[in-house]
N, CA and C atoms as a LAMMPS dump frame, in Angstrom:
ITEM: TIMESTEP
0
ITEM: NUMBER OF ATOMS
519
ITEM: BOX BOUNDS ff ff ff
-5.0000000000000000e+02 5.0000000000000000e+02
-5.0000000000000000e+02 5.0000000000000000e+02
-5.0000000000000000e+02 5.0000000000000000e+02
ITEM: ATOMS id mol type element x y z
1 1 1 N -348.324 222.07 273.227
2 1 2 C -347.858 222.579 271.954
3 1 3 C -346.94 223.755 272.221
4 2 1 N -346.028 223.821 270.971
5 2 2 C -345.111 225.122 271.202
6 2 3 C -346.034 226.351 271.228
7 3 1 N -345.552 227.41 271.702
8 3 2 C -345.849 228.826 271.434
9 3 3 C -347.045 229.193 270.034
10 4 1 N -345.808 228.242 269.258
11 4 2 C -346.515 228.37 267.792
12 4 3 C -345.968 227.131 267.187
13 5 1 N -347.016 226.68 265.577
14 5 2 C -346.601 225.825 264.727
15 5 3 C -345.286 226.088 264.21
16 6 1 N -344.394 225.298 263.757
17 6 2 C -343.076 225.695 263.251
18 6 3 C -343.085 226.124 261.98
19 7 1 N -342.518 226.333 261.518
20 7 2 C -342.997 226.653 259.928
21 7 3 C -341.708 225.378 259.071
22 8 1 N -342.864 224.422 258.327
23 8 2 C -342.381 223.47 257.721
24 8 3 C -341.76 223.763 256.411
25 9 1 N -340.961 223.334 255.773
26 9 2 C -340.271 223.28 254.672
27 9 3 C -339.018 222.016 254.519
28 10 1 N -339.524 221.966 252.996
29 10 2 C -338.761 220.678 252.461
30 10 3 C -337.605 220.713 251.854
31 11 1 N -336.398 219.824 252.322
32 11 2 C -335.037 220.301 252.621
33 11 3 C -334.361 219.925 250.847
34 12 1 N -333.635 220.113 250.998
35 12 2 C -332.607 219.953 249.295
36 12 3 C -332.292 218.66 249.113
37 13 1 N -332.196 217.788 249.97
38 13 2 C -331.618 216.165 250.187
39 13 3 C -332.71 215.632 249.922
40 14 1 N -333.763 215.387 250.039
41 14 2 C -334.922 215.29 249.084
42 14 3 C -335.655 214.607 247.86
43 15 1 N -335.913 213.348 247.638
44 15 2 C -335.961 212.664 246.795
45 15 3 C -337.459 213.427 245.526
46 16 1 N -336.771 213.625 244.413
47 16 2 C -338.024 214.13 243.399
48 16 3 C -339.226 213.495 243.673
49 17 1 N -340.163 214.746 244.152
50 17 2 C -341.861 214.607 244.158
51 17 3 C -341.813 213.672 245.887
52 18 1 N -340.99 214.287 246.654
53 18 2 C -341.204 213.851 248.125
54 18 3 C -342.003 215.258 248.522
55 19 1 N -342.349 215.053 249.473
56 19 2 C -343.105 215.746 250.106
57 19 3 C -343.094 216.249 251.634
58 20 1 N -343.161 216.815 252.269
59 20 2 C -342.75 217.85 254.025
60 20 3 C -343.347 216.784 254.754
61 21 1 N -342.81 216.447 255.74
62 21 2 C -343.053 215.739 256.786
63 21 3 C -344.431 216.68 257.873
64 22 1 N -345.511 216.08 257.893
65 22 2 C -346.37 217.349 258.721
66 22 3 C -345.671 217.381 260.118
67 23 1 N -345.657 218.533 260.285
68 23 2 C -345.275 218.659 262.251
69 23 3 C -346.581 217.753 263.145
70 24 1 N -347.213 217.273 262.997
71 24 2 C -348.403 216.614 263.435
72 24 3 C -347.454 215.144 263.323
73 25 1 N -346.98 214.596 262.116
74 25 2 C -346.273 213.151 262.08
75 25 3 C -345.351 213.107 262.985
76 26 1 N -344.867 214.278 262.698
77 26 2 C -343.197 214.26 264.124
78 26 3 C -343.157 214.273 265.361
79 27 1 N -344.377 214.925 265.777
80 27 2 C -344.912 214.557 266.613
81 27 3 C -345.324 213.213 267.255
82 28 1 N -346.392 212.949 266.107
83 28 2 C -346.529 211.239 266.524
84 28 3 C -345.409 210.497 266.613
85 29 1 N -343.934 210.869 265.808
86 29 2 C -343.223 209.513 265.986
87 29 3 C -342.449 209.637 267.58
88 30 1 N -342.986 211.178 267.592
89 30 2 C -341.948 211.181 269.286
90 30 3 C -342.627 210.524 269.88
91 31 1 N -344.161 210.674 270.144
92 31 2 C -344.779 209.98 270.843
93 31 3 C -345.108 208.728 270.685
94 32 1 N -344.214 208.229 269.906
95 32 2 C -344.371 206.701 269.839
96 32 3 C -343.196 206.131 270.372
97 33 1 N -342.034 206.682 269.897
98 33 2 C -340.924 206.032 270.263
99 33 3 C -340.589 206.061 271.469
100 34 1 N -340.295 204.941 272.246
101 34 2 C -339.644 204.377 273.226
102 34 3 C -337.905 204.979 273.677
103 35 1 N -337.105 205.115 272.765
104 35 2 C -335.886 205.859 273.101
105 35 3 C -335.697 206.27 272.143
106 36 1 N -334.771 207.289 273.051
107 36 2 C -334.161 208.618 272.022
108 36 3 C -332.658 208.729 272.565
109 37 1 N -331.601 209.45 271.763
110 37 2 C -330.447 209.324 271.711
111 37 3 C -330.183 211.037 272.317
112 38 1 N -329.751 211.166 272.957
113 38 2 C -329.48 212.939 273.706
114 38 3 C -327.793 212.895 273.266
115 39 1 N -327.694 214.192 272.718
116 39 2 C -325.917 214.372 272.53
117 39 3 C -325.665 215.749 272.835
118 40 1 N -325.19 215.718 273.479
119 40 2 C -324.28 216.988 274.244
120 40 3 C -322.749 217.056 274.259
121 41 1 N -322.659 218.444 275.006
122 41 2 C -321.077 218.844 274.461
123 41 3 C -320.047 218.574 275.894
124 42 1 N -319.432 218.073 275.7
125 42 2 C -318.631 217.825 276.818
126 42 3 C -317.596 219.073 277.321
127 43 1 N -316.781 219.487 278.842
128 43 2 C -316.265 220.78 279.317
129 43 3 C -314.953 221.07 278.199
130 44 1 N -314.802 219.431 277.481
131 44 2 C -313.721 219.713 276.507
132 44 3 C -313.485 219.907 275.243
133 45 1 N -314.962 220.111 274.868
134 45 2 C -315.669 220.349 273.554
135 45 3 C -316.043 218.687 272.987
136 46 1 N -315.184 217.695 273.549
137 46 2 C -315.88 216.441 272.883
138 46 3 C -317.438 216.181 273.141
139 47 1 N -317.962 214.901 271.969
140 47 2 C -319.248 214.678 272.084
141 47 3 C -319.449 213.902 273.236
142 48 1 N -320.947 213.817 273.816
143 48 2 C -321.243 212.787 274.436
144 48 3 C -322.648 212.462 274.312
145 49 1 N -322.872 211.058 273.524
146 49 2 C -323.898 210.91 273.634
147 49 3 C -324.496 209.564 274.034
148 50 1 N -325.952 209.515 274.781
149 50 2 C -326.432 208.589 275.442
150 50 3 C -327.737 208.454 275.757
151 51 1 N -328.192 207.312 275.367
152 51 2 C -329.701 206.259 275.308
153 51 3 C -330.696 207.162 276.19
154 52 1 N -331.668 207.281 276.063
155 52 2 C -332.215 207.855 277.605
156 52 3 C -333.965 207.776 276.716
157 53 1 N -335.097 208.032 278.196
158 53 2 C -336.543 207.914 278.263
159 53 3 C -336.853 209.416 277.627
160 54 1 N -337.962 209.629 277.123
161 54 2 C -338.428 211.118 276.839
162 54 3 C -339.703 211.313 276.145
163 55 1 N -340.485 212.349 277.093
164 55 2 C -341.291 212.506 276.483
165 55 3 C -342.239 213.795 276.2
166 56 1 N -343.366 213.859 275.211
167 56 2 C -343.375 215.518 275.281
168 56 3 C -344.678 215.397 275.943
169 57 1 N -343.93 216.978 276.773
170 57 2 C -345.052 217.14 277.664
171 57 3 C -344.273 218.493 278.487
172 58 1 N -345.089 219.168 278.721
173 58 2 C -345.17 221.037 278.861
174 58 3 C -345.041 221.725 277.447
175 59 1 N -345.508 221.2 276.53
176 59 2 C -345.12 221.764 275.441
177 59 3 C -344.144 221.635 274.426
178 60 1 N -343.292 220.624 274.957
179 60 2 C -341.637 220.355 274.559
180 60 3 C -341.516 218.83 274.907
181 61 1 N -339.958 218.618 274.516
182 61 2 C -339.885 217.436 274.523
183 61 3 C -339.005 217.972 276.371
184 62 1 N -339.074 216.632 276.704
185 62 2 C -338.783 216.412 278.307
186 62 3 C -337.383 215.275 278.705
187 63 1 N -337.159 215.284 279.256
188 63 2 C -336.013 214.016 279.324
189 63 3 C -335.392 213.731 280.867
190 64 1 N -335.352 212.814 282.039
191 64 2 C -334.546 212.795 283.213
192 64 3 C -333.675 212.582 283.255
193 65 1 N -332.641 213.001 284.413
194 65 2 C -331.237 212.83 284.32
195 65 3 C -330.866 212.83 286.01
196 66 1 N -329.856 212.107 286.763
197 66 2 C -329.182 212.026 287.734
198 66 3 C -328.554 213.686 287.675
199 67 1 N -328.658 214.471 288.972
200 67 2 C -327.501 215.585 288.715
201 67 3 C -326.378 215.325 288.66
202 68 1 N -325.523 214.191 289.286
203 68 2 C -324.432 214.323 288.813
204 68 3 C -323.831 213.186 287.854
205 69 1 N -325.062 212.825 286.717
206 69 2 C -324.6 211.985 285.182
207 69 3 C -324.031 213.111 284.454
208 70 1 N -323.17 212.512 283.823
209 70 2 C -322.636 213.296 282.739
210 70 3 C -323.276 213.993 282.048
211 71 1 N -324.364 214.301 281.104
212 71 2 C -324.999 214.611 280.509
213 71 3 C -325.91 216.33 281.222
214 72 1 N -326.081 215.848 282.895
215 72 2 C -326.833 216.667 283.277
216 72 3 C -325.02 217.443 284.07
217 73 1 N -324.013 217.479 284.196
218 73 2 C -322.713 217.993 283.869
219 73 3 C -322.398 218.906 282.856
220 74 1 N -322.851 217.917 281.561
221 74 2 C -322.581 218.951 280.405
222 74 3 C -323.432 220.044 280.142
223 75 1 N -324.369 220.145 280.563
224 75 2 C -325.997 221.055 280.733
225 75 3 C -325.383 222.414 280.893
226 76 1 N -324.903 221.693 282.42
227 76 2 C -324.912 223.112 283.459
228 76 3 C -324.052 223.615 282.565
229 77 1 N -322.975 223.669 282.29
230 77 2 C -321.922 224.567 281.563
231 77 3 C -322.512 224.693 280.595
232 78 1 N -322.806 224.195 279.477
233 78 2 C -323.339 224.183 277.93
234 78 3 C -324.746 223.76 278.024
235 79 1 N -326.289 224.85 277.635
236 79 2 C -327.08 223.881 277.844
237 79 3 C -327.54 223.386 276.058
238 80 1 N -326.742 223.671 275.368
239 80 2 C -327.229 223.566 273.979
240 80 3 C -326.723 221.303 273.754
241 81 1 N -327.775 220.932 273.045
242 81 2 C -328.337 219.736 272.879
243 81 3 C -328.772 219.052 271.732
244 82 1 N -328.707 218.077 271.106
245 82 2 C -329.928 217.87 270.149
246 82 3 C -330.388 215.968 270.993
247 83 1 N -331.501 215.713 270.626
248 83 2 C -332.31 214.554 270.739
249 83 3 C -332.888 214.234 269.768
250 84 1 N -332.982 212.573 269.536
251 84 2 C -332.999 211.875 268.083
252 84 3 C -333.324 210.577 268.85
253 85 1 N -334.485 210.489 267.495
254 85 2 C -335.529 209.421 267.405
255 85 3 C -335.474 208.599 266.257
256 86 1 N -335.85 207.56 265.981
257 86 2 C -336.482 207.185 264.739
258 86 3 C -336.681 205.58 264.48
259 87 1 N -336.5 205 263.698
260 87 2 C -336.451 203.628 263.527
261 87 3 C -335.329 202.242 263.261
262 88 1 N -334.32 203.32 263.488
263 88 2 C -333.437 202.49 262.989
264 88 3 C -333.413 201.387 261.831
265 89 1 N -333.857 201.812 261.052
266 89 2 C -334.068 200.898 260.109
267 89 3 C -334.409 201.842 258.263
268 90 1 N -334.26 201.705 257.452
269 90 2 C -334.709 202.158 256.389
270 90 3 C -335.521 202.428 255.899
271 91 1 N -336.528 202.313 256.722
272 91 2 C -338.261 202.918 256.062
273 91 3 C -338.408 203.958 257.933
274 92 1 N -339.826 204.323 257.375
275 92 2 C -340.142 204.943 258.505
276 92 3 C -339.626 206.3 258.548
277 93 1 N -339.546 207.685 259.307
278 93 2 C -338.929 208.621 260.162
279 93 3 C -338.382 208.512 261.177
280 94 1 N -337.054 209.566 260.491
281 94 2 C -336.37 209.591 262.14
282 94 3 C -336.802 211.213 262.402
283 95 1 N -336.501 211.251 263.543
284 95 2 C -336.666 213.255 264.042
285 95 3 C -335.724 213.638 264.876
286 96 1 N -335.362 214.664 265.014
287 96 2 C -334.681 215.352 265.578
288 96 3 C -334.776 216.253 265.893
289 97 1 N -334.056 216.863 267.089
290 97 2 C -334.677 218.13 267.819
291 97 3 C -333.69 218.969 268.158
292 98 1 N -333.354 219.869 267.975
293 98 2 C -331.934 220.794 268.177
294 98 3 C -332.262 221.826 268.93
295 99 1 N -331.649 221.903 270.313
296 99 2 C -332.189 223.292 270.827
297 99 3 C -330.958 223.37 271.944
298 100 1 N -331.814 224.016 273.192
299 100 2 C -331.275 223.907 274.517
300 100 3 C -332.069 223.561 275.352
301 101 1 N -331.39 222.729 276.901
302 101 2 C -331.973 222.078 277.334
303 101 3 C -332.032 222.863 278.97
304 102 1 N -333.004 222.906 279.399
305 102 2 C -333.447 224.053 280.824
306 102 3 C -333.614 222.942 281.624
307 103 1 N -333.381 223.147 283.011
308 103 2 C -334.119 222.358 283.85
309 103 3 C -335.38 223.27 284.359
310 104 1 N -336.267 221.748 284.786
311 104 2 C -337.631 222.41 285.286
312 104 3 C -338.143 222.347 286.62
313 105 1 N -338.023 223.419 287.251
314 105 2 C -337.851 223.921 288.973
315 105 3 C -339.095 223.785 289.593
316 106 1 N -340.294 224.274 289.011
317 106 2 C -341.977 224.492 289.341
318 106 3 C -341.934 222.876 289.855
319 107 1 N -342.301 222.88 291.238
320 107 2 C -343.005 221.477 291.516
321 107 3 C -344.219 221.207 290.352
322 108 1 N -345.187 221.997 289.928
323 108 2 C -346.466 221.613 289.458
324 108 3 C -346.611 221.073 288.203
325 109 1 N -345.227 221.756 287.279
326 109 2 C -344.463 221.693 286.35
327 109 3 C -344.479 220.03 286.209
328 110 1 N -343.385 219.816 287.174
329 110 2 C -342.498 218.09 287.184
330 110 3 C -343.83 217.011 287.546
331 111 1 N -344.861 217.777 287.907
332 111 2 C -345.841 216.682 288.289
333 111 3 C -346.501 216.619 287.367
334 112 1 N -347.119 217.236 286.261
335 112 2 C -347.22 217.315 285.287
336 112 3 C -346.692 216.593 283.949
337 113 1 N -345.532 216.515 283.845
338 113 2 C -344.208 215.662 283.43
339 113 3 C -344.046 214.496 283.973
340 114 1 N -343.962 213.87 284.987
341 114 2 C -344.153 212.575 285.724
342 114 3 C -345.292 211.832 285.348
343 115 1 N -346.559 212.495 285.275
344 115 2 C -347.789 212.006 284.788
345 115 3 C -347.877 211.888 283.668
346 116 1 N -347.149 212.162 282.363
347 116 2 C -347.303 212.178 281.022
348 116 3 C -345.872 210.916 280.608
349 117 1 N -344.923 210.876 281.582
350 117 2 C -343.456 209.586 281.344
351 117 3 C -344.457 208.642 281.665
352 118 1 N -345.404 208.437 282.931
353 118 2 C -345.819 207.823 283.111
354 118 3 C -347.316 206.475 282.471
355 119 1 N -347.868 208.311 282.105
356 119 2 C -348.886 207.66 280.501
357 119 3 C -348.087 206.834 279.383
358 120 1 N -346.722 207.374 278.755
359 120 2 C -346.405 206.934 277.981
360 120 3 C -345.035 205.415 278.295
361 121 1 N -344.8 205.61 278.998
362 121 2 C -344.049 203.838 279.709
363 121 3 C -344.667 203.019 280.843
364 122 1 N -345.95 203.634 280.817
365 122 2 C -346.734 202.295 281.95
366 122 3 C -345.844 201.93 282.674
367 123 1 N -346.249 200.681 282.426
368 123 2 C -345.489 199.674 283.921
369 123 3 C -344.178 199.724 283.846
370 124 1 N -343.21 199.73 282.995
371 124 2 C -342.057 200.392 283.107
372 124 3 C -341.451 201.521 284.477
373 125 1 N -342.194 202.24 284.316
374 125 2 C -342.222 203.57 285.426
375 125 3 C -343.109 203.459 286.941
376 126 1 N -344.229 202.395 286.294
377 126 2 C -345.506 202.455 287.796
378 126 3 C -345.326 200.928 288.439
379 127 1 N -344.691 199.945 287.457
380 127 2 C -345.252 198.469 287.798
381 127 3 C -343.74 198.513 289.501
382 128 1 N -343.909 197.927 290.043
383 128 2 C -342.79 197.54 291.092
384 128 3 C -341.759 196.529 290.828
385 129 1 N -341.811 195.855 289.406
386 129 2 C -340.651 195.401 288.265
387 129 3 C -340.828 196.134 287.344
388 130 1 N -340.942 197.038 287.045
389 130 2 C -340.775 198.24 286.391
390 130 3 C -339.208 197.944 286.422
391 131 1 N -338.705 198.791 285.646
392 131 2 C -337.17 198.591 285.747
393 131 3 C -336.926 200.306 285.915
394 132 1 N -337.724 201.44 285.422
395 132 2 C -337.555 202.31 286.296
396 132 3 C -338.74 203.353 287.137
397 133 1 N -339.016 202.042 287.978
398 133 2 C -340.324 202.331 289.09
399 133 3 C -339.825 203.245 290.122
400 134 1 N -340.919 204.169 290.219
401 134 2 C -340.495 205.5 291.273
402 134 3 C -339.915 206.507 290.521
403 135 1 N -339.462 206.609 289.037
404 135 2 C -338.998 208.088 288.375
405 135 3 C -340.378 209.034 288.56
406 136 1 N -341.513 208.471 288.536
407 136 2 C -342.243 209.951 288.857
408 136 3 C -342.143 210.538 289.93
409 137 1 N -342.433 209.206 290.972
410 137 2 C -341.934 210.327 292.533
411 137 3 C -340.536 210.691 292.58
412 138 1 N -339.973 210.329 292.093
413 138 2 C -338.426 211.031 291.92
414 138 3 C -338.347 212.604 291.223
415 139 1 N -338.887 212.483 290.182
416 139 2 C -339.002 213.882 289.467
417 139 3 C -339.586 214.47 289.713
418 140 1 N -340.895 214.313 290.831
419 140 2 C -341.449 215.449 291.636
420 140 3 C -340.925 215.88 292.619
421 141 1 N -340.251 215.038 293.171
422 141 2 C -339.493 215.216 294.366
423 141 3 C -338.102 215.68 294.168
424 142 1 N -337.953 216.287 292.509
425 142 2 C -336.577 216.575 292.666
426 142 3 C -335.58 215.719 292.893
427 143 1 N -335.621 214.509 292.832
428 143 2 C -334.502 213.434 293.382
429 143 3 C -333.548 213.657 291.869
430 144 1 N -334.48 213.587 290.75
431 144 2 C -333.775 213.936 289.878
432 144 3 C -333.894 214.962 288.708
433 145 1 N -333.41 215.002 288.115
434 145 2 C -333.25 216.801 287.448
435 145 3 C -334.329 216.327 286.108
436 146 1 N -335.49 217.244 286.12
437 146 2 C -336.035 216.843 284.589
438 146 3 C -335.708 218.4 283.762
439 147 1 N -335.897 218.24 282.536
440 147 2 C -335.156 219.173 281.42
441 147 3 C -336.185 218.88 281.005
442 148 1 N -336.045 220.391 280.099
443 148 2 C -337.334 220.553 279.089
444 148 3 C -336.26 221.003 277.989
445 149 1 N -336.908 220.872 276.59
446 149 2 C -335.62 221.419 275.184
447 149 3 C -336.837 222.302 274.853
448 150 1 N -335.373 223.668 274.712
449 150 2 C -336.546 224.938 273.982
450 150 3 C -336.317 224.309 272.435
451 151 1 N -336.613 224.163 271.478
452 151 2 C -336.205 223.953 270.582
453 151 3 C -335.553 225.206 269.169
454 152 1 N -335.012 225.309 268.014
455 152 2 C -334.071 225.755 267.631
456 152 3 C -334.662 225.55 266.181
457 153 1 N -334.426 224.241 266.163
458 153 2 C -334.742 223.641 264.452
459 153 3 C -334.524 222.425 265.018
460 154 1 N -335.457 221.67 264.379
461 154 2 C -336.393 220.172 264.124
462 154 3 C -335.799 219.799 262.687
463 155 1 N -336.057 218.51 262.415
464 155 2 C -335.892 217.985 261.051
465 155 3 C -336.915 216.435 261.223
466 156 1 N -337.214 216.183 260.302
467 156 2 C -337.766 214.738 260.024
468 156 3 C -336.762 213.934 258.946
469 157 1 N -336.765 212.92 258.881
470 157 2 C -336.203 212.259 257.781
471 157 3 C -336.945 210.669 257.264
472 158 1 N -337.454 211.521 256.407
473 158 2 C -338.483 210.357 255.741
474 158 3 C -337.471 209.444 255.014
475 159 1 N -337.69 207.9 255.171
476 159 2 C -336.681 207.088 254.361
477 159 3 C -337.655 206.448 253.433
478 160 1 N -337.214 205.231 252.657
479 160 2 C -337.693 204.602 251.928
480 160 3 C -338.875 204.588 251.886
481 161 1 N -340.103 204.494 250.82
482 161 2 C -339.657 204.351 249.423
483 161 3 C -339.436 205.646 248.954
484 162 1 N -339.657 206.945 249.779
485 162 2 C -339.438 208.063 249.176
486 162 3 C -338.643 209.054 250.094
487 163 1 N -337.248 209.572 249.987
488 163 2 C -336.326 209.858 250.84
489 163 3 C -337.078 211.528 250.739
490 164 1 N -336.944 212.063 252.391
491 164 2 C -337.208 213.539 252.469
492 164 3 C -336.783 214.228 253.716
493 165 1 N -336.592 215.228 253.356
494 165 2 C -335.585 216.189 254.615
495 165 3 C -336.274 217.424 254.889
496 166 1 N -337.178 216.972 256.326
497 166 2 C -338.154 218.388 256.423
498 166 3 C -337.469 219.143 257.492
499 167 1 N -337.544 220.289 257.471
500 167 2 C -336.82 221.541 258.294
501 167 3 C -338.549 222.022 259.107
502 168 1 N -337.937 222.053 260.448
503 168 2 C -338.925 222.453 261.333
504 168 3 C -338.128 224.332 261.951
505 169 1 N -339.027 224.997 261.994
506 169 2 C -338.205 226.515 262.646
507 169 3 C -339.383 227.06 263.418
508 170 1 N -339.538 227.352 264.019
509 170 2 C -340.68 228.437 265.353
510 170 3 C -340.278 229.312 265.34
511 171 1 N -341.534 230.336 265.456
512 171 2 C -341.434 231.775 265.304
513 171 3 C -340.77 232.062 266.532
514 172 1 N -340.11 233.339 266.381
515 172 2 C -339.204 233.864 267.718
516 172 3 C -340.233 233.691 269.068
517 173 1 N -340.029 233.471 270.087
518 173 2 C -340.519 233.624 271.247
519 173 3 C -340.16 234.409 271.973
């Protein structure tokens, strides 16, 4: 968990008699969903954004990256970020996460993080047709860069049958 609960509130876009998304739901949908969309700023101010695994764990949401993919490029210079979830589809929540994105150096840290990608994509990550088997020993081993997002402001977006726009904010740290 963060530092602290965020402090929830329900946004202006908002369908009459909707109601705040709990930080407990937004949670669950991170931890449900399978991919998330990472967008970052490119050295030329353009966007770049791209598909990627993630999951929360040290407290935050988590995400791997090659050091020299684009994305973990745009970091080093700019580490500000947002990551986005949801259903693609018209019912359900989407979430979003707006912050900056750190890399995480502590071996004990990434092993920690490896063990929680790993809880949440099984055989994906552990099976040997896994399609990406060995990212935990990779991310302990530093082979590749894992990021943690401090976060900034959160949002949920509740769709159909009742549209709602919850604002997530954390107390200063």
């Amino acid at each position: 968990m963060l530092d602290g609960e965020p402090n929830v509130l329900l946004g202006p876009f908002s369908a009459p008699g909707a109601r705040a998304t709990p930080w407990a739901s937004a949670l669950a949908v991170l931890a449900e969903a399978e991919v998330f969309w990472l967008s970052t700023v490119r050295p030329d101010g353009r966007p770049h954004v791209t598909p990627l695994l993630a999951a929360w764990s040290l407290g935050r949401m988590c995400f791997t990256t090659g050091h020299q993919e684009r994305k973990a490029r745009n970091l080093e210079r700019n580490p500000r970020c947002v990551l986005t979830t949801g259903t693609n589809a018209l019912t359900g929540v989407d979430v979003v996460i707006e912050g900056s994105a750190y890399p995480v150096d502590e071996r004990s840290e990434r092993e920690v993080a490896a063990t929680d990608f790993e809880r949440k994509y099984g055989p994906h990550l552990t099976s040997p047709e896994g399609t990406w088997y060995g990212l935990g020993e990779a991310v302990i081993g530093g082979d590749v860069r894992l990021y943690r997002i401090e976060p900034a402001v959160g949002f949920a977006f509740g769709k159909l049958p009742t549209s709602s726009e919850t604002r997530y904010t954390w107390p200063s740290r």
